[in-house]
C-alpha positions in Angstrom: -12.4 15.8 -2.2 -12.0 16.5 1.7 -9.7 15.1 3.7 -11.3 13.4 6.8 -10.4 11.4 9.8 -11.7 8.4 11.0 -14.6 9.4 12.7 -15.3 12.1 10.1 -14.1 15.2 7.6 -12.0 17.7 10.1 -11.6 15.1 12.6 -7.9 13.5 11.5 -5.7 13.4 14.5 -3.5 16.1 14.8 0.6 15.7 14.3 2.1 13.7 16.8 4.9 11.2 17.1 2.0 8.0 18.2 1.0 7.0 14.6 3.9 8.7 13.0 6.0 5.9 15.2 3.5 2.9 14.5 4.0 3.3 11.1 7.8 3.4 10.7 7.9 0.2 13.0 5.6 -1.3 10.3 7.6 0.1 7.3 11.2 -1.1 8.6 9.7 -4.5 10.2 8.2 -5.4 7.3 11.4 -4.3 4.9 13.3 -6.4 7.7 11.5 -9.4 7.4 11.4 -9.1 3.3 14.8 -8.5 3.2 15.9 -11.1 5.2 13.7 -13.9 3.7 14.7 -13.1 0.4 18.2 -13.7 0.6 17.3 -16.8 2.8 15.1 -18.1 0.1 18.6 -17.1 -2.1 21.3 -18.8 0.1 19.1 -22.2 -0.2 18.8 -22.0 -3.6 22.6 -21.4 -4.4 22.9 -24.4 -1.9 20.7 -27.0 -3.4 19.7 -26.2 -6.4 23.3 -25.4 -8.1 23.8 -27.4 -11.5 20.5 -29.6 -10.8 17.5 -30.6 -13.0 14.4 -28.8 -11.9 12.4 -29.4 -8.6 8.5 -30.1 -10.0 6.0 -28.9 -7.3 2.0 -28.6 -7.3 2.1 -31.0 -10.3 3.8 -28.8 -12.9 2.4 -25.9 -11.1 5.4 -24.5 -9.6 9.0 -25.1 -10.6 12.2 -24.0 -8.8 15.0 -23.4 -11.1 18.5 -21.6 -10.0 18.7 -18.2 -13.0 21.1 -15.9 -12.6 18.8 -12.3 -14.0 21.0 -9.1 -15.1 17.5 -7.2 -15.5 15.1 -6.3 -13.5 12.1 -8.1 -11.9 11.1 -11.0 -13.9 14.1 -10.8 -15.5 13.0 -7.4 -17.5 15.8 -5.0 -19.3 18.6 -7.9 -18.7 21.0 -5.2 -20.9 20.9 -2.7 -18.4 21.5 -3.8 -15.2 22.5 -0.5 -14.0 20.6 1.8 -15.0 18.5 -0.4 -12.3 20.9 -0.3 -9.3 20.5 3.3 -10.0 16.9 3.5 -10.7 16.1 1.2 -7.3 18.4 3.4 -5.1 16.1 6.4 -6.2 13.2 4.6 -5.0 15.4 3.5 -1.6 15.9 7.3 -1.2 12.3 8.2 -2.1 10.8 6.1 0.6 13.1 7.2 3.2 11.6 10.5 2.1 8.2 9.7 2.7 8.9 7.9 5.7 9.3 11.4 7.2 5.6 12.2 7.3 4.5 8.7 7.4 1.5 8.4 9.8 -0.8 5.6 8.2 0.1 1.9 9.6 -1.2 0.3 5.8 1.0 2.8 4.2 3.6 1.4 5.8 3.2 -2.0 5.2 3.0 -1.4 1.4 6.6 0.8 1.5 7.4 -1.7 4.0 7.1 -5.0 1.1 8.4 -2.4 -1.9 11.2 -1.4 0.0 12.5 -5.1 0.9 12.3 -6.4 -2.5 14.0 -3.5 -3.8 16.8 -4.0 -1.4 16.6 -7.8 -2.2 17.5 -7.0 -5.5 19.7 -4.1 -5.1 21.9 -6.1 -2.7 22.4 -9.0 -5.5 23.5 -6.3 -8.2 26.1 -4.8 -5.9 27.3 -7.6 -3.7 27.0 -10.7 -6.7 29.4 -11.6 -9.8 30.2 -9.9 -12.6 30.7 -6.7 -10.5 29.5 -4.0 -8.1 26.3 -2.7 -9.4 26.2 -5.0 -12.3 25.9 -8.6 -10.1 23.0 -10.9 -11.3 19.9 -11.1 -9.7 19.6 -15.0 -8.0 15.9 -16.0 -9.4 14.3 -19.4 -9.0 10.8 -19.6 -9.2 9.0 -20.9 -12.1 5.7 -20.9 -13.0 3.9 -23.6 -15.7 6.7 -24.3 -16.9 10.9 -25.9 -15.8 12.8 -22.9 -17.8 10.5 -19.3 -17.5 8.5 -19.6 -21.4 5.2 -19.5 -19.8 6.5 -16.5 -17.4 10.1 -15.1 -16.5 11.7 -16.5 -13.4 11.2 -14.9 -10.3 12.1 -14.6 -6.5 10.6 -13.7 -3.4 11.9 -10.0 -3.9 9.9 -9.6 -6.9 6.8 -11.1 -5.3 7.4 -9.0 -2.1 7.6 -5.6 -4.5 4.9 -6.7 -6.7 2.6 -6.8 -3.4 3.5 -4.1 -1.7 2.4 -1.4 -5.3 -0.6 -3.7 -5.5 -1.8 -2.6 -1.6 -0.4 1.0 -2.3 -2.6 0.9 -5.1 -5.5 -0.1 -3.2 -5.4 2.3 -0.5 -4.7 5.4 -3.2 -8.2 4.1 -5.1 -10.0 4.1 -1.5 -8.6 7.4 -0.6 -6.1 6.7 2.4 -3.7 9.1 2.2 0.1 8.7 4.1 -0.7 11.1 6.6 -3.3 8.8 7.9 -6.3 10.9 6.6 -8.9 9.8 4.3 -10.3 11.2 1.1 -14.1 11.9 0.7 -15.7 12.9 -2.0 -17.5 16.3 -1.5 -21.1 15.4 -3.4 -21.6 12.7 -1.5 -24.6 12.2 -0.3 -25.4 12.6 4.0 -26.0 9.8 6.1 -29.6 9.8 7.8 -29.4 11.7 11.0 -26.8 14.1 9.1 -26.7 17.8 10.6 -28.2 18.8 6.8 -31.5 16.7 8.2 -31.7 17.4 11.6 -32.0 21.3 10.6 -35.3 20.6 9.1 -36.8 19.7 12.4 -36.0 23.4 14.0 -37.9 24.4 10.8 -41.2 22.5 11.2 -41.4 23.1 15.0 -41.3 26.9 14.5 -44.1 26.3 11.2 -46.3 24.2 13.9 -45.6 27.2 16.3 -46.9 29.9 14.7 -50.2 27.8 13.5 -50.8 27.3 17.4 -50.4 31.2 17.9 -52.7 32.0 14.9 -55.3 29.3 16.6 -55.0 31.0 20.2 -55.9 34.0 18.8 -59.1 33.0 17.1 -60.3 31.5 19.7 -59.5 34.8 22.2 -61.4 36.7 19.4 -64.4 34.0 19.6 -64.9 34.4 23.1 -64.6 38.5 23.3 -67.1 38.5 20.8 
């Protein structure tokens, strides 16, 4: 595998502070917005939806139901809520890592969503009830089903995360790398008008060359003769 630019292998633009920037605007925008939403989307569900039946949406579809989750996402590992605060802060700190060679705008994006769902989360488990790094996680989406036995309670944190490794995912299995290269695969085969067929023409002129020579002299020798 090669890395390549976007016009071509070799051709990936070189360091500079122009994409570099575009894509840390991305990454913090889109944590921003995430963020923010999130604990929107919590605040109105404390506020309305506090010791009340269901809401039934799309026809059973969708339910919103106030949980409180001491797990993780979807309401996973609820008996360990901090070896999470701990595990999400290492993936806080490993972002801000890669953000320091971040060039690629879709990169961004994709830390962008994983790092404001992790912090949507994160801020519940320090800031919420029983305690600092063991609060419970406000959830209140529902899917098929009032109570979470069709599938575990969720927010817009976990949906923001959950989107953001899908993309990351994406762009690793179509080779775009964080630096804002591209992968190509090195057997691949050239495109028509390639440099590996256009040196066959030089080849065929100088074989139609020498056939002329070889013709110009016969016909000197004809005529001496």
């Amino acid at each position: 595998m090669t890395a390549a630019g976007p016009d071509g292998p070799g051709t990936a633009e070189p360091g500079g502070g122009g994409p570099g920037r575009r894509a840390i605007v991305v990454l913090a925008g889109t944590a921003g917005l995430a963020f923010l939403a999130d604990q929107s989307t919590k605040h109105l569900a404390l506020a309305t939806l506090d010791d009340r039946d269901p809401v039934r949406l799309l026809g059973g579809t969708v339910y919103l139901t106030l949980t409180r989750n001491s797990g993780a996402a979807f309401s996973l590992g609820a008996d360990h809520t901090w070896i999470f605060s701990v595990i999400t802060l290492a993936v806080v700190g490993w972002i801000g890592w890669m953000a320091l060679r971040l060039r690629s705008v879709p990169w961004g994006l994709s830390l962008g969503l994983v790092l404001g769902g992790a912090f949507g989360n994160l801020a519940d488990r320090i800031f919420r009830a029983p305690g600092h790094f063991v609060g419970h996680v406000v959830d209140m989406v529902s899917l098929f089903d009032p109570y979470g036995r069709v599938w575990p309670v969720f927010n817009l944190a976990d949906s923001v995360l959950v989107c953001g490794v899908a993309l990351a995912v994406v762009l690793e299995l179509t080779g775009r790398q964080r630096d804002g290269t591209r992968l190509r695969g090195a057997g691949s085969a050239p495109a028509a008008g390639s440099p590996k067929e256009s040196t066959d023409v030089p080849r065929r002129r100088e074989t139609t060359s020498v056939e002329d020579q070889r013709e110009t002299t016969d016909v000197e020798q004809r005529e001496r003769a």
